[in-house]
C-alpha positions as CSV (number, residue, x, y, z in Angstrom):
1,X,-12.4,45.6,57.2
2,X,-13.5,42.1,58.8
3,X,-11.4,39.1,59.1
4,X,-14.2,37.6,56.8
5,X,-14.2,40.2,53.9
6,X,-10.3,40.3,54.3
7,X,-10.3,36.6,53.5
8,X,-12.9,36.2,50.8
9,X,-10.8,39.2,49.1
10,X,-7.8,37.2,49.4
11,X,-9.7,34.0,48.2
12,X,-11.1,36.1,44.7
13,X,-7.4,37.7,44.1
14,X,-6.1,33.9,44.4
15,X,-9.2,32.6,41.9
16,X,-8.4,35.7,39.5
17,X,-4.2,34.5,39.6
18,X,-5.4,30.8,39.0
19,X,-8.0,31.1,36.4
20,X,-6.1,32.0,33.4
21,X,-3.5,29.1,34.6
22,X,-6.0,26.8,34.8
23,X,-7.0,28.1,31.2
24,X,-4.0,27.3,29.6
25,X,-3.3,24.4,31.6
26,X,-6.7,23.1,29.5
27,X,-6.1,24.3,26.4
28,X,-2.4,22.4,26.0
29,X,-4.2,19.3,27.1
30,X,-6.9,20.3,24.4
31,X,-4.0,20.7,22.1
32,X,-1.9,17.5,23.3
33,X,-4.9,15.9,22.1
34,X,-5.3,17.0,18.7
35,X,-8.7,18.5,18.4
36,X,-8.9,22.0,20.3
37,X,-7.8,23.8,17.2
38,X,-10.4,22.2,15.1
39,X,-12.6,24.9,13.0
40,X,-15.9,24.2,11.6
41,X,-16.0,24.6,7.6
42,X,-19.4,23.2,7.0
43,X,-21.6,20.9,8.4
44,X,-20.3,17.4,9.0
45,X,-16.6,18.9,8.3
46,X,-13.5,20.0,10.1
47,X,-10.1,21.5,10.0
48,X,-7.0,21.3,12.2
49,X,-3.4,22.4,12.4
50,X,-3.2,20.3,15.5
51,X,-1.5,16.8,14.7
52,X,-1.1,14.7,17.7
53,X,2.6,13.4,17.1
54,X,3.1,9.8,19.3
55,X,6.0,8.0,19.4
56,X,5.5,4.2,20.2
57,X,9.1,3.4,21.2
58,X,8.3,5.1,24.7
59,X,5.4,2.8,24.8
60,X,7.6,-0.4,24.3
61,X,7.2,-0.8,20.3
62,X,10.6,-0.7,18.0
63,X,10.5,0.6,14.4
64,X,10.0,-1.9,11.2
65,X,13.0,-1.7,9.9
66,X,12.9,-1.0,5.9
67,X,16.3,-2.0,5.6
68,X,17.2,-4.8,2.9
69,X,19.2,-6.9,6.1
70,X,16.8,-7.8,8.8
71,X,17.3,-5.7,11.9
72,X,18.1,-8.1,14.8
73,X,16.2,-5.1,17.1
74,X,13.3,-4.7,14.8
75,X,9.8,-6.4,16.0
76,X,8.8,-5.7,13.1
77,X,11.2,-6.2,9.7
78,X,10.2,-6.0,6.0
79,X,12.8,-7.6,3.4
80,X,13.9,-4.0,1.2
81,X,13.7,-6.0,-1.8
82,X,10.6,-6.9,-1.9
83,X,9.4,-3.3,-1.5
84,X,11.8,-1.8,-4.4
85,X,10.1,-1.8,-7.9
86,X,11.0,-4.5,-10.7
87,X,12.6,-6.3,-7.6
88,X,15.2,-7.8,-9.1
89,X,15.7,-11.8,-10.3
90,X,12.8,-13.1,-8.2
91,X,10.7,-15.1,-10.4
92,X,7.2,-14.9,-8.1
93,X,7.8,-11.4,-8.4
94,X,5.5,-10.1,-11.1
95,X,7.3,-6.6,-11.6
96,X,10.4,-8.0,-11.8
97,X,12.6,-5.8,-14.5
98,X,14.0,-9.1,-16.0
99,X,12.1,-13.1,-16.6
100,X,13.5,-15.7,-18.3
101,X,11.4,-18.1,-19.5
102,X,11.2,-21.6,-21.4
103,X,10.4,-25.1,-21.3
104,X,10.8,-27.1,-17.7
105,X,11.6,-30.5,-19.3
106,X,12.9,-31.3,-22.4
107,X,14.3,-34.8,-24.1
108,X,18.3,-34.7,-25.4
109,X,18.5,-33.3,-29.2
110,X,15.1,-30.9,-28.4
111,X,14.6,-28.3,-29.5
112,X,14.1,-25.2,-26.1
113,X,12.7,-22.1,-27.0
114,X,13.6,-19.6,-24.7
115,X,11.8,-15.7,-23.7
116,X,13.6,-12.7,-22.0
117,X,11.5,-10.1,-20.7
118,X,13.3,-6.8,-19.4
119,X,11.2,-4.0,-17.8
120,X,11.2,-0.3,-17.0
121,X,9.3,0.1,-14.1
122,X,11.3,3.4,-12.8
123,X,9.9,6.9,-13.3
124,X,12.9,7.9,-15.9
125,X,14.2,6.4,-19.2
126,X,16.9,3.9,-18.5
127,X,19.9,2.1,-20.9
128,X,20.0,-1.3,-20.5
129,X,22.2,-3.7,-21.7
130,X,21.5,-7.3,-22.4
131,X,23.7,-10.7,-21.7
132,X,23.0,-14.1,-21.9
133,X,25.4,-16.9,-22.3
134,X,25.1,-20.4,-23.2
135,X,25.7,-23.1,-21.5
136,X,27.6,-26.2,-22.9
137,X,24.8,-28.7,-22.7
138,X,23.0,-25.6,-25.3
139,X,23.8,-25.0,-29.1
140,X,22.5,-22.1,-30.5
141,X,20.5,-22.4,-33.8
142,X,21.4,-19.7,-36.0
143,X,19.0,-17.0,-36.9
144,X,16.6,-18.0,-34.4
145,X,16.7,-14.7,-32.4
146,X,14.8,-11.0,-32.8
147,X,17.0,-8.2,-31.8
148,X,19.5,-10.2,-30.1
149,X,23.2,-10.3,-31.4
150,X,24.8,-13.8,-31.1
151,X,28.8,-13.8,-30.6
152,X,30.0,-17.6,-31.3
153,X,33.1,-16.9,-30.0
154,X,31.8,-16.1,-26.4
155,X,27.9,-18.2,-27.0
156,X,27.0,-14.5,-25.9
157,X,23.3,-13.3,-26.7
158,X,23.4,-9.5,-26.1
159,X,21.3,-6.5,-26.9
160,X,21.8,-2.8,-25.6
161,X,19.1,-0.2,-25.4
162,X,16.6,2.4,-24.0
163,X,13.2,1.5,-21.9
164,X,11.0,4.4,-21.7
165,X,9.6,4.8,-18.5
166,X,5.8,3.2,-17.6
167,X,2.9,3.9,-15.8
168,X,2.7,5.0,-12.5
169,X,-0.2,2.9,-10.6
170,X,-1.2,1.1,-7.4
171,X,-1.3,-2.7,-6.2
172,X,-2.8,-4.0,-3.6
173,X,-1.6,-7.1,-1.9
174,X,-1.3,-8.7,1.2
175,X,1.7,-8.6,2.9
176,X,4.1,-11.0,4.6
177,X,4.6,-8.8,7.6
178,X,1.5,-7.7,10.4
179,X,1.4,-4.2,11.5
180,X,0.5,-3.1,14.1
181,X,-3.3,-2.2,14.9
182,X,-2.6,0.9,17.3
183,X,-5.6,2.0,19.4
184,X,-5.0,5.8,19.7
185,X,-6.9,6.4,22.1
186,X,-4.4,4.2,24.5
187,X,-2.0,7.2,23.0
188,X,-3.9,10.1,24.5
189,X,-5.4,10.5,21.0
190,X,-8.9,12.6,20.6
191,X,-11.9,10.4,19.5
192,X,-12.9,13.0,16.2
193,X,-16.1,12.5,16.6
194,X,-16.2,14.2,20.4
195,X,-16.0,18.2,18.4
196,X,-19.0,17.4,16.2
197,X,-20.8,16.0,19.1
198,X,-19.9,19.0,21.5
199,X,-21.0,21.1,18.6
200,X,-24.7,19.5,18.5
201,X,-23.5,16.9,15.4
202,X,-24.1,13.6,15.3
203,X,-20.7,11.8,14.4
204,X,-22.2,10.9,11.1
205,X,-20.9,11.5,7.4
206,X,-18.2,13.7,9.1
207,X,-14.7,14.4,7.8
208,X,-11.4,16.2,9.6
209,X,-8.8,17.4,7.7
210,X,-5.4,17.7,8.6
211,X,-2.6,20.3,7.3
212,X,0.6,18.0,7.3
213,X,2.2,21.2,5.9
214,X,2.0,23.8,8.5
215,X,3.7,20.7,10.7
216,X,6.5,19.8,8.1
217,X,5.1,17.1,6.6
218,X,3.7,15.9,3.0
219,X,2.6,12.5,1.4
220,X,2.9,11.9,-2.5
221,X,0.3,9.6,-3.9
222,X,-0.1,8.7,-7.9
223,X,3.2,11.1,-8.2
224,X,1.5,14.8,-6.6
225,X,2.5,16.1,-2.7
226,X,-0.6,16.5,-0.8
227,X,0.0,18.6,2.0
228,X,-3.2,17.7,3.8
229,X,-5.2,14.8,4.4
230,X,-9.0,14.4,5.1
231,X,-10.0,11.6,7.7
232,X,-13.7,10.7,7.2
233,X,-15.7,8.9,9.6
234,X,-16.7,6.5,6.4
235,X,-13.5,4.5,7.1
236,X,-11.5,6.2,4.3
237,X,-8.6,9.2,3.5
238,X,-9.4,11.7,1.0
239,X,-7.0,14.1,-0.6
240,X,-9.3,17.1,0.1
241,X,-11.9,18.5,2.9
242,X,-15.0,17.9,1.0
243,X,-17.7,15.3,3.3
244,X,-18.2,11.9,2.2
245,X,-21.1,10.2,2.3
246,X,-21.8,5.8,3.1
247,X,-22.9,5.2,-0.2
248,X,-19.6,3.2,-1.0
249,X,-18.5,2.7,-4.7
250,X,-16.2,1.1,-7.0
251,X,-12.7,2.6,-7.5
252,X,-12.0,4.2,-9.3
253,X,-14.8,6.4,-9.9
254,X,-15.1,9.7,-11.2
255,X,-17.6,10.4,-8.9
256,X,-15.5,9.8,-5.9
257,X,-13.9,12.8,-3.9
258,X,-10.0,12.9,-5.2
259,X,-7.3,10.4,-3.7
260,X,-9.2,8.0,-2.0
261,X,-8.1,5.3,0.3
262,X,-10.5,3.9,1.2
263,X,-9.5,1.4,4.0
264,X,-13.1,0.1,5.0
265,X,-15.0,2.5,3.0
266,X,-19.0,1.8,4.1
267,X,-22.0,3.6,5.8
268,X,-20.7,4.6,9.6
269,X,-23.1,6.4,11.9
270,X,-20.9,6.4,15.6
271,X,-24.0,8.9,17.2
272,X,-23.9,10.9,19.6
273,X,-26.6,13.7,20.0
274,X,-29.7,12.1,18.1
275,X,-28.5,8.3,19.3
276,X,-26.1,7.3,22.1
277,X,-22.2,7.1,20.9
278,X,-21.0,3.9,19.6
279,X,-17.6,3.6,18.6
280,X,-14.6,6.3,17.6
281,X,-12.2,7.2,15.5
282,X,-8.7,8.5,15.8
283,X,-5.8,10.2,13.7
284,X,-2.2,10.9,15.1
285,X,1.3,11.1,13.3
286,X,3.3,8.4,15.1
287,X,7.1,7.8,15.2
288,X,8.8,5.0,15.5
289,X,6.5,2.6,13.6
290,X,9.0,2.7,10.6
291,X,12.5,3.0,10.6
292,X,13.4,6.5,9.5
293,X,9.8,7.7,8.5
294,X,6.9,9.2,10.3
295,X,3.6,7.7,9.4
296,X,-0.1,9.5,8.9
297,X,-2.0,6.8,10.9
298,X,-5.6,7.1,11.2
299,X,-8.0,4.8,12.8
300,X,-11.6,3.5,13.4
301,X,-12.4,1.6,16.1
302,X,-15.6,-0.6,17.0
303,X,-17.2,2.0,14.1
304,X,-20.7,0.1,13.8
305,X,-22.7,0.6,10.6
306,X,-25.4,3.4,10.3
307,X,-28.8,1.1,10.1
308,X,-26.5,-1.9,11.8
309,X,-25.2,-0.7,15.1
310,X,-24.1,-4.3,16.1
311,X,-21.8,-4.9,13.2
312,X,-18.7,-2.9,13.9
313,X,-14.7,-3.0,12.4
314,X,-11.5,-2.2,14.0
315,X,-9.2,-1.1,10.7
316,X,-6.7,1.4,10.4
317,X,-4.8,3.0,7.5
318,X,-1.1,3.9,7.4
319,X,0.7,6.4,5.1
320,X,4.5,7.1,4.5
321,X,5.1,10.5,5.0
322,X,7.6,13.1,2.7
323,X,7.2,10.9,-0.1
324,X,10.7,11.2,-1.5
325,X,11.7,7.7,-2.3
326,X,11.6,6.8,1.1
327,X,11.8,3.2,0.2
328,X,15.0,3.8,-2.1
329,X,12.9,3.9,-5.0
330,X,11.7,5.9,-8.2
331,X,9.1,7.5,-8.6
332,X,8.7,9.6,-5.5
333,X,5.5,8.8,-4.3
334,X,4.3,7.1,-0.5
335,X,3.6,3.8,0.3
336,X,0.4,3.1,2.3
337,X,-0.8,0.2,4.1
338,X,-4.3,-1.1,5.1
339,X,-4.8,-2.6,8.3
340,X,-7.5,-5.3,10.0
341,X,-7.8,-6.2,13.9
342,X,-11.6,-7.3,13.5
343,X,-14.5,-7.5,11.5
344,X,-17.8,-8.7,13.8
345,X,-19.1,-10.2,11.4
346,X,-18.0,-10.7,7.5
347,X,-20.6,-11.9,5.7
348,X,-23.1,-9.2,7.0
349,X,-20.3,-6.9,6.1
350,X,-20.5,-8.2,2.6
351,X,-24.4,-8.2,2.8
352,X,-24.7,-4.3,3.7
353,X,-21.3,-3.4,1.3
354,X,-18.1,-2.2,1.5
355,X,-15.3,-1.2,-0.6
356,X,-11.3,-1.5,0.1
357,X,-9.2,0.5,-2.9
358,X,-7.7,3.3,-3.8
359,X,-8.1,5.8,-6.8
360,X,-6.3,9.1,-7.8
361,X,-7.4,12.4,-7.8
362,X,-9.8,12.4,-11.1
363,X,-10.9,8.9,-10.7
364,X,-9.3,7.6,-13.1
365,X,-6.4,5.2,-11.9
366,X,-6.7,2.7,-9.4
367,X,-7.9,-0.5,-8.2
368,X,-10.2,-1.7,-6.2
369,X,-9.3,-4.8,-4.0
370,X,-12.2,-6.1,-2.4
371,X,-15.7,-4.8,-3.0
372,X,-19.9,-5.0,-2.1
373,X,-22.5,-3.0,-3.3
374,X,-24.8,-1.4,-0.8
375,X,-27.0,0.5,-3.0
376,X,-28.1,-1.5,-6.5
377,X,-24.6,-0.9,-8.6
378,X,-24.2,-2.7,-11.3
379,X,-20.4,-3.9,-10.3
380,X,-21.1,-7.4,-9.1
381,X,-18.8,-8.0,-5.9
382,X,-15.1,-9.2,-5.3
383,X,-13.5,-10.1,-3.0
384,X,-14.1,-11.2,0.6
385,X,-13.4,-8.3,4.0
386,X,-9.9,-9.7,5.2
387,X,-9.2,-11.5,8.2
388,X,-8.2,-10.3,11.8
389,X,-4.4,-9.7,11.5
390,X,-4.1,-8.8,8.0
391,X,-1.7,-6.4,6.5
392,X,-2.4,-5.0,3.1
393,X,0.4,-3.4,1.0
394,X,-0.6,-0.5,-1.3
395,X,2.5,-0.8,-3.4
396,X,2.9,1.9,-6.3
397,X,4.2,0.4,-9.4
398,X,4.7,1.5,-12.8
399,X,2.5,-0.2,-15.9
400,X,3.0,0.7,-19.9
401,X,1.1,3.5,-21.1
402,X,1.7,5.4,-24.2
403,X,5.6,4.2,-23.5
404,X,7.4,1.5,-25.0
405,X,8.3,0.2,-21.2
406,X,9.2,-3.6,-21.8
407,X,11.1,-5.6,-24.5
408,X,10.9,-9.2,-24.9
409,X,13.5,-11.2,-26.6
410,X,13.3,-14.7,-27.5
411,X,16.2,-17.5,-29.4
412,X,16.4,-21.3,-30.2
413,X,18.2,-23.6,-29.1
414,X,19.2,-27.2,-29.0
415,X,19.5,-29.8,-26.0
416,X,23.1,-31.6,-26.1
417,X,22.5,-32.7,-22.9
418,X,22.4,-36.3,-21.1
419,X,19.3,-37.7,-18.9
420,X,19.7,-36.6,-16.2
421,X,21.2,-33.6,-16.2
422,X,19.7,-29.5,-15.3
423,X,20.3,-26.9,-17.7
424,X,20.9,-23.5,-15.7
425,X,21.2,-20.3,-18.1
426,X,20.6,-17.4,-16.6
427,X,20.0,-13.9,-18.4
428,X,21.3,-10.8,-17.2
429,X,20.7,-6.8,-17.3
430,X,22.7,-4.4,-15.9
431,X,21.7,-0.4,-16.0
432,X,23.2,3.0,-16.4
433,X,21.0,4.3,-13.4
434,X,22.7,4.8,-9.9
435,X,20.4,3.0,-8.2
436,X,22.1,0.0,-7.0
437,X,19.2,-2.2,-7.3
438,X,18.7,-1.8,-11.0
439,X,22.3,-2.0,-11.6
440,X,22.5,-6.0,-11.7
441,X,19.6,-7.5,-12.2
442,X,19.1,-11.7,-13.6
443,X,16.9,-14.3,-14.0
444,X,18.0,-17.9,-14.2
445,X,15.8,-20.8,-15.7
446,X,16.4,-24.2,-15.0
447,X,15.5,-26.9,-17.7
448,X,15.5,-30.8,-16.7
449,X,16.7,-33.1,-19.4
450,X,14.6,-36.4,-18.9
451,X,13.3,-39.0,-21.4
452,X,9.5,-38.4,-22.2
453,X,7.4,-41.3,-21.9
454,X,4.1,-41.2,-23.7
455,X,1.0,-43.5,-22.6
456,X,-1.6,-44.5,-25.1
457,X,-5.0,-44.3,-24.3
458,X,-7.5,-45.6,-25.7
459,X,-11.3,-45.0,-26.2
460,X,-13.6,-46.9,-24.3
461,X,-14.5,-48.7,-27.6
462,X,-11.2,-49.6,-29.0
463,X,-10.3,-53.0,-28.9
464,X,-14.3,-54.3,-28.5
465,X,-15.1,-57.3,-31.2
């Protein structure tokens, strides 16, 4: 054998040890990135196992805390009682379990009317009971309450009972703190559009679904687990693996594929095989967002329209995962947030239409927060595509349905007071439940006791000869 045969035989054994190395070297970076395990289930559709997990705290990022103190290491810190349902004695709080209402000002020897409104905004029937007490500078006039029991030996209003349980639903609202806008891609994150285009697809009405299950993970929205998520290309999540199309519509909609969240919901075409690629999108569980949680976070960046290439959006959507009352709260169910970096250009936006919502699984609940038709529907608009650093809080709730959920109470009473004095009374609840934040909850109302002065007016033809 020749020196050169010897060599090249030496140089194929060494190719033959290195190839299947270099094989799986490839295919964990394939599966690092989050797409190699993807299976084609129809056209336009996908399905993966594969879950790139990130966590941002070895990029420099540290969690929001959810805690109801501040966290003096959090860049990013939400106050817990805003988040917990009927939040407590807050009066701009619109599901708070108790409000106390009446006049602001009154004269001395008025008469104040005064309304109590206690709420059950928790998934299970809770005992309440009832207290208010009289001030001084208040006399009670007798017989001028419904349901209430007045003690005149304590000036004591009280009333003890059972609130059934309401209505679970969604609100939608901005919120005080910015998350994050996390570019993926900067993770190591697939763009999902790069399997559709290496399978001869364009990256148009396409959908990936991922199996949080297999990887230990669920989400709970309008009270039932999912254990998979579908990312479409349309700028929305959808609770199943079916393809979604750009004809955006009103939410909720029975026509609409079950659970949406639809983030940015419009007509995206991002190319690829029939037109060049333009713009991506992403999906990654990341870690150390929020405090304690793990977060679905999927992702659409630059994603231009399909018959408007130049008009693009950077928006992302976020979802609690194990919803289990991660935010100390009843029912079970996740918490998901909407979230904007840019918007070329919003009134072209509005032109070619867009929805932002969410709806359940039969298209029945939900709500729809901002809203253009691109296609004739009778639904005339709402709304306006938020601004570049907006949050929005998809907060889950509970409203009255068949159930007797709220009570409202309401009593007379006279002002003994001097000008100028304040009137403070404040009602209170407190609960059988164990959760701490329903166990105390009050609402104080402050009346101001000032003279009224009344000017006349007169008509423009009073006092003419």
């Amino acid at each position: 054998m020749t020196k050169q045969r010897s060599n090249r035989l030496i140089f194929f054994l060494l190719i033959s040890l290195l190839l299947p190395a270099l094989f799986l070297l490839s295919d964990a970076a394939a599966d690092e990135n989050g797409f190699s395990d993807m299976v084609a289930t129809g056209i336009g559709q996908r399905y993966t196992e594969t879950i790139p997990v990130i966590d941002i705290r070895n990029f420099g990022y540290q969690p929001m805390s959810l805690a109801s103190e501040p966290s003096h290491n959090s860049q990013f810190t939400i106050d817990h009682s805003q988040l917990i349902q009927g939040g407590g004695s807050d009066p701009n709080n619109p599901y708070a379990v108790i409000r106390k209402t009446a006049p602001t000002f009154l004269h001395p020897g008025a008469m104040a009317r005064y309304e109590i409104s206690l709420a059950n905004y928790e998934s299970v029937t809770h005992t309440y009971r009832l207290t208010d007490t009289l001030p001084p500078q208040l006399t009670y006039v007798p017989d001028s309450t419904n349901d209430l029991v007045y003690d005149p030996a304590t000036r004591t209003l009280a009333w003890q009972g059972e609130l059934s349980p309401g209505h679970l639903e969604y609100v939608i609202e901005e919120n005080s703190i910015t998350l994050p806008y996390l570019d993926l891609a900067d993770f190591g994150a697939a763009n999902l559009c790069d399997d559709f285009i290496a399978g001869g697809e364009d990256c148009d009405d396409v959908t990936v679904t991922f199996n949080l299950g297999v990887n230990g993970y669920s989400t709970n929205l309008y009270g039932e687990v999912l254990s998979q998520l579908a990312v479409s290309s349309n700028g929305l999540i959808v609770g199943n693996d079916v393809g979604v199309n750009g004809h955006n519509q009103w939410l909720p909609d029975a026509a609409t594929p079950g659970f949406v969240l639809a983030g940015l919901w419009r007509d995206v075409a991002m190319g690829g095989v029939n037109s060049a690629p333009n713009g991506r999108f992403h999906a990654a569980i990341i870690s150390g967002l929020v405090a304690g949680h793990d977060v679905f976070y999927a992702q659409w960046h630059d994603a231009p329209y399909a018959n408007a290439p130049d008009l693009t959006a950077r928006h992302a959507i976020a979802v609690l995962l194990n919803g289990d009352g991660s935010m100390a709260e009843q029912p079970p169910t996740a918490h998901a947030f909407f979230i904007y970096d840019n918007i070329s250009d919003p009134a072209q936006m509005v032109a070619q239409g867009y929805t932002i919502g969410i709806a359940d699984k039969l298209g029945v609940r939900g709500v729809t927060y901002a809203y253009a038709t691109c296609c004739n529907d009778p639904q005339p608009p709402q709304g306006y595509p938020p601004t570049a650093g907006t949050t929005l809080h998809l907060r889950p709730v509970l409203f009255a349905g068949a159930n007797d959920y709220r009570r409202t109470f309401s009593y007379e009473a006279v002002v003994n007071a001097q000008v100028p004095e304040t009137i403070a009374s404040t009602a209170v609840a407190a609960s059988s439940s164990d959760d701490p934040a329903l166990a105390h909850v009050w609402s104080t109302h402050y009346l101001y006791v000032r003279l009224q002065t009344y000017l006349p007016f007169l008509r423009h033809d009073e006092g003419q000869p």
